[in-house]
N, C-alpha and C positions, 0 to 999 in steps of 0.2 A: 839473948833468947829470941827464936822466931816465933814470928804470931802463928799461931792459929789459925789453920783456915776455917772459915764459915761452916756449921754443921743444920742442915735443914732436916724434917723431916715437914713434905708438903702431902698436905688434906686438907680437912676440910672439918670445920666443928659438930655434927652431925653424923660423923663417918665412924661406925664400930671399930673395922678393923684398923683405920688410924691411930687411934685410942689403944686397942692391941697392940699395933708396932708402938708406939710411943711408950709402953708399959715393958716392953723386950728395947726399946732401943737407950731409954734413960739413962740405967744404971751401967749399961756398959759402954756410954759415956763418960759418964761421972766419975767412971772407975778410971779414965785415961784422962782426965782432966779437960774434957770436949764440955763446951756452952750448947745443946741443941735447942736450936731455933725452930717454930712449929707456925709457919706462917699459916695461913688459911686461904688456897686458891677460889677459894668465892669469894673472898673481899678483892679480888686482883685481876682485871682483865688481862693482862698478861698470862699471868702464875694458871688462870680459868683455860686459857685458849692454849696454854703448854701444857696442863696434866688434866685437864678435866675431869676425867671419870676415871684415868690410872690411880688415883690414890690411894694407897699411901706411898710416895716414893722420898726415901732418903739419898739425900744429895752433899757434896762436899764442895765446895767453890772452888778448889784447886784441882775438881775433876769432870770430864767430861763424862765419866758412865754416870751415870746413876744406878741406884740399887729398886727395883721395882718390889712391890708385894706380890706375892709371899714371900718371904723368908724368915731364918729361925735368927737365932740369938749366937750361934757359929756364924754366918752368913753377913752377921749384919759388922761384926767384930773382924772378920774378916778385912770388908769392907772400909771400916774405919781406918785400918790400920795396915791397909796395905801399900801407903807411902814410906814406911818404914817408922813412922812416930811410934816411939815408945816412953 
């Protein structure tokens, strides 16, 4: 069985609409078997100085787009699973 790649959704703990996607992005992980990770780019000079004030953006580690906010609950499933995992 292959692993997993990495599922992020990066914000920030003070951020509404992170809290938003995170509420639309959970279950439609959970539902394909995805672990999401929800670092927080203010604890991370790096993570700070690559999204700062973009967030919420959902990332997969085995891809270079990223998915930017806004998006719905189509978009983000999309997104997930447009490597072909099923």
């Amino acid at each position: 069985m292959t692993k997993r790649p990495r599922l992020c959704l990066y914000g920030t703990g003070q951020c509404r609409l992170c809290d938003q996607a995170a509420a639309l992005v959970a279950p439609i992980a959970a539902a394909f078997g995805w672990k999401l990770e929800r670092p927080d780019v203010a604890e991370d000079d790096v993570l700070f100085e690559r999204y700062g004030e973009r967030v919420p953006i959902l990332a997969r580690s085995d891809r270079e787009e990223e998915l930017g906010w806004p998006f719905d609950a189509r978009m983000a499933q999309d997104y997930l699973m447009a490597s072909g995992d099923r």
